[in-house]
C-alpha positions in Angstrom: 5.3 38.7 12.2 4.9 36.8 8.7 8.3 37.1 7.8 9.1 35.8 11.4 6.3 32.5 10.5 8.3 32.0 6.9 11.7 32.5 8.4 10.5 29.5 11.4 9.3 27.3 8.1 12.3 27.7 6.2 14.7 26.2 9.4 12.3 23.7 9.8 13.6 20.3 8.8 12.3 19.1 5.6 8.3 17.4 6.8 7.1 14.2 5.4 4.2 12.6 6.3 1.3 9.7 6.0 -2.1 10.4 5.6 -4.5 8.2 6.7 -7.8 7.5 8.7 -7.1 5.7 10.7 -3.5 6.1 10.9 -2.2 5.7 14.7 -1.2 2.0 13.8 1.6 2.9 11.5 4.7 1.4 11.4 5.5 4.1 8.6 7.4 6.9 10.7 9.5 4.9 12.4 10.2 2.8 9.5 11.1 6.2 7.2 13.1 8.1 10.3 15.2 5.3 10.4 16.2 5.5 7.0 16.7 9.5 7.0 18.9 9.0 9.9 21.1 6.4 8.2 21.8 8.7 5.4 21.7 11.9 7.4 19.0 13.4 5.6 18.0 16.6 7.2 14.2 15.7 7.4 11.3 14.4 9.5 8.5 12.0 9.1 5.2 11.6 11.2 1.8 10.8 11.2 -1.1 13.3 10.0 -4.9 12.0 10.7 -7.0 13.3 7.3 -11.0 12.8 7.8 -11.7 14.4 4.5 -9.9 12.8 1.9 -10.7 15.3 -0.6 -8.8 18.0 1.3 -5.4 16.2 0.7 -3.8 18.2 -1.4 -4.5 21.4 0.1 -4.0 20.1 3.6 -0.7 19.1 1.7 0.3 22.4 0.6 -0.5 24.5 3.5 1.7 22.5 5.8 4.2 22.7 3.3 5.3 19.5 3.5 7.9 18.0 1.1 6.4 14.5 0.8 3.6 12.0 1.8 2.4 8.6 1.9 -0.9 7.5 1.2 -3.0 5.1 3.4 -6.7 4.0 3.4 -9.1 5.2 2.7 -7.9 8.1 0.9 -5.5 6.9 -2.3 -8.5 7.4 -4.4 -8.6 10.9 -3.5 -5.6 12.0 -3.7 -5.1 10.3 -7.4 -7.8 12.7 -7.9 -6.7 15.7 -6.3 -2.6 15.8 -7.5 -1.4 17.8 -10.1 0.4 15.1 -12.2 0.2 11.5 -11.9 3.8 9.8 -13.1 4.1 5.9 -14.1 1.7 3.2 -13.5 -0.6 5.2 -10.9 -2.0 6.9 -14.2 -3.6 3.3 -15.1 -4.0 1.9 -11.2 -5.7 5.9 -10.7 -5.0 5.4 -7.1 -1.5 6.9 -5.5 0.2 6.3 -2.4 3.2 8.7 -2.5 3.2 12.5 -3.0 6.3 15.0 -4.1 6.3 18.6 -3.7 8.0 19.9 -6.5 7.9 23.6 -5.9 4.1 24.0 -4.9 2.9 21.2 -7.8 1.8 18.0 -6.6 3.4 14.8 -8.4 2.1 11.4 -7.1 3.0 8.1 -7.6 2.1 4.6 -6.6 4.7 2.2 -5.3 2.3 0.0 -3.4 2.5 -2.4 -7.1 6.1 -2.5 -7.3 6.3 -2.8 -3.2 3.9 -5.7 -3.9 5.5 -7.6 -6.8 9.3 -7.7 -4.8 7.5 -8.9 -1.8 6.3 -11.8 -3.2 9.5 -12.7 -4.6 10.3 -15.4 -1.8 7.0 -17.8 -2.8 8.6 -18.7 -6.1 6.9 -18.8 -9.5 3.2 -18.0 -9.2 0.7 -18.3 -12.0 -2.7 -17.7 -11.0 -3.7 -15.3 -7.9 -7.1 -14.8 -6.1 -7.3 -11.3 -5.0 -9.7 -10.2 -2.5 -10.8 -6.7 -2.0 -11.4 -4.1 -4.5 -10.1 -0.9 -3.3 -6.7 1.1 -4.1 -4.5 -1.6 -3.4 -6.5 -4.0 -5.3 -5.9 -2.2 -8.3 -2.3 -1.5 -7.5 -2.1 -5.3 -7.0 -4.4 -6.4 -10.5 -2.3 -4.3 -12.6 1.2 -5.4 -11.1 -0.1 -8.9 -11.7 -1.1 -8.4 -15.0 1.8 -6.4 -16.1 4.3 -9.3 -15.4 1.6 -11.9 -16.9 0.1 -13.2 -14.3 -3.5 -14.3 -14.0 -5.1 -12.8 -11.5 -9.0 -12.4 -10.6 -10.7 -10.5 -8.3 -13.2 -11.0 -5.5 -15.1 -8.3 -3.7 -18.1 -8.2 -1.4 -20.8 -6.8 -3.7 -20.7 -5.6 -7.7 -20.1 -1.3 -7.1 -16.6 -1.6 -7.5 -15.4 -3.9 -10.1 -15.9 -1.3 -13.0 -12.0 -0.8 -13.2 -11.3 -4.5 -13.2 -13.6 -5.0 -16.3 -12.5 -2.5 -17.7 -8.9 -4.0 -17.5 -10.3 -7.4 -18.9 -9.4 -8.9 -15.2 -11.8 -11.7 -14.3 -13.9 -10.3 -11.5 -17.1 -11.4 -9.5 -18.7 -10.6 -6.2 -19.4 -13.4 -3.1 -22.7 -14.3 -5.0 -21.7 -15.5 -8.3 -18.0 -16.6 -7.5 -17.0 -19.9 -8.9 -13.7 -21.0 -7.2 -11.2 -22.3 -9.6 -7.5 -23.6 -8.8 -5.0 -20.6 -7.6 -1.6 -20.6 -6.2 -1.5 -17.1 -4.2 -4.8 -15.7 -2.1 -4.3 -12.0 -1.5 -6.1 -10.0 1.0 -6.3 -6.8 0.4 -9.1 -5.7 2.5 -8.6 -3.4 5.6 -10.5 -7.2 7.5 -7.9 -8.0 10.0 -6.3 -4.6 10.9 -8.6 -3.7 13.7 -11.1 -6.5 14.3 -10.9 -10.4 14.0 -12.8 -10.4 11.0 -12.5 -12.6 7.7 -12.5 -11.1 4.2 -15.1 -12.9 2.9 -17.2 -15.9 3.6 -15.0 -18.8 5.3 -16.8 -21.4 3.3 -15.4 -19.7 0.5 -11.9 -19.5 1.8 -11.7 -23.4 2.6 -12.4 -24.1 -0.7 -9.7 -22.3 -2.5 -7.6 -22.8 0.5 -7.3 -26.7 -0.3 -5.6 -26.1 -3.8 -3.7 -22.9 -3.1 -0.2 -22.8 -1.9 0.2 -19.2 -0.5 -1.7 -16.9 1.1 -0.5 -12.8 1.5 -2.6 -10.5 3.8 -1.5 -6.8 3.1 -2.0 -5.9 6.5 1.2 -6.3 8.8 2.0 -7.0 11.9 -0.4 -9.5 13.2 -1.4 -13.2 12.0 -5.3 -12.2 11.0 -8.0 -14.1 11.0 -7.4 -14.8 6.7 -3.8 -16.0 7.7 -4.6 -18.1 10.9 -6.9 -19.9 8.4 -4.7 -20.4 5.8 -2.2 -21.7 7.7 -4.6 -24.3 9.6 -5.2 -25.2 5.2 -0.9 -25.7 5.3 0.1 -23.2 3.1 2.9 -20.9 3.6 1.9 -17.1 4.7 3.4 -14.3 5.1 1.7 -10.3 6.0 2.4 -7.4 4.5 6.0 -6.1 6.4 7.7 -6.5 3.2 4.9 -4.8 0.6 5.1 -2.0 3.3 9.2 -2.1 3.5 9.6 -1.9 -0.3 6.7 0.3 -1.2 8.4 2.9 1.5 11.6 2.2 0.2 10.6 3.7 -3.0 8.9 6.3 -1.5 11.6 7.0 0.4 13.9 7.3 -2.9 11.6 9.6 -4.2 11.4 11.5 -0.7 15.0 12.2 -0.8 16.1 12.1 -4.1 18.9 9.1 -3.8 19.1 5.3 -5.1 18.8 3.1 -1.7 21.9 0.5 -0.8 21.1 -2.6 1.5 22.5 -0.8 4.1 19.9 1.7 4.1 17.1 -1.4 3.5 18.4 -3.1 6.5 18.1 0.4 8.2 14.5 0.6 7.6 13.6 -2.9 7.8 15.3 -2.2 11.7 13.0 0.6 11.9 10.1 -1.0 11.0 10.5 -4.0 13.4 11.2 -1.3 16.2 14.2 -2.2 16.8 
């Protein structure tokens, strides 16, 4: 019988997945199965709920699946949990990309990269206002900050802005925020996804709304509340379909081993629209 079970895994078709929680709202699969069609990669991508994030890896391991993507709330955890951490994710300590290389767990974090090409099309920024504090914050800061950019972060209350400080990135919570001049707002809160909630404190918005140009939420999809109301304030938005796009484009390199051609951007950016 278990040489019947490993003889059934080894003609399965190589499994990738994302993890998250919640995770029925991604765009990921169909994005990712797109791009394994066009290159006639014999694999398959889907969605895999994960309540504990401190199971990951395991979880990871027993399904044997080749590779995985990282959602909220659990890129934290599965930093944590991997065998080897490779490139910036050892400084960001969050991941959202996991390789199976023969039973060892390698992660990586293309959500900063993903980030830094998708806001390409605003032009030259200098000074960014990131709100949130989680995984993709850090991702975010330390993108920022590796291509010079000044960037300071806003978060709810003080518990999480030990990393930034630690970085020397400016940082404060809603009560002792003093709003200086910025060109780019960031969200990267989950504020948005499900509910018609702002990130922070509206008053707070308008006033850094009136001297910014830009405004990026990470989530996709949807005009949130944040973007509605920056674009009431006249600046130019965009969500996050193209952090997502060129994070899993990278993931997808790593997934299958080959260098991506337009072709096979255009493929997944198809994908991801549903089309």
């Amino acid at each position: 019988k278990e040489i019947q079970i490993r003889k059934q895994m080894s003609n399965m078709k190589n499994q990738f997945v994302i993890f998250g929680n919640p995770v029925e709202h991604s765009k990921s699969p169909q994005m990712q199965n797109a791009g394994l069609k066009h290159i006639n990669f014999d694999g398959n991508y889907k969605k895999h709920h994960l309540v504990d994030g401190n199971t990951i890896k395991d979880v990871f391991l027993q399904n044997n699946y080749m590779g995985a993507n990282i959602t909220v709330p659990h890129k934290e955890d599965a930093f944590a949990n991997a065998d080897e951490v490779r490139g910036l994710a050892k400084e960001i300590k969050a991941v959202n990309t996991y390789i199976n290389e023969n039973g060892k767990v390698v992660a990586y974090n293309t959500d900063a990269p993903g980030f830094l090409k998708a806001i390409e099309s605003f032009g030259t920024i200098k000074n960014v206002l990131l709100l949130g504090a989680g995984g993709t914050a850090k991702a975010i800061a330390l993108a920022l900050k590796s291509k010079n950019i000044n960037v300071t972060v806003l978060n709810r209350s003080q518990g999480k802005l030990d990393f930034f400080k630690e970085h020397q990135i400016p940082c404060f919570s809603w009560e002792n925020f003093e709003a200086e001049t910025y060109d780019l707002i960031v969200n990267s809160t989950s504020a948005g996804l499900k509910d018609e909630y702002l990130p922070c404190d509206k008053e707070i918005l308008e006033t850094v709304f009136k001297n910014a140009k830009f405004a990026f939420d990470c989530v996709y999809g949807k005009i949130t509340p944040f973007l509605a109301l920056a674009s009431e304030n006249a600046l130019e938005i965009k969500d996050g379909e193209d952090m997502l796009l060129f994070q899993g484009l990278l993931a997808f390199e790593l997934f299958t081993n080959t260098k991506a051609d337009n072709s096979v951007i255009e493929a997944m950016r198809k994908g991801l629209k549903g089309e």
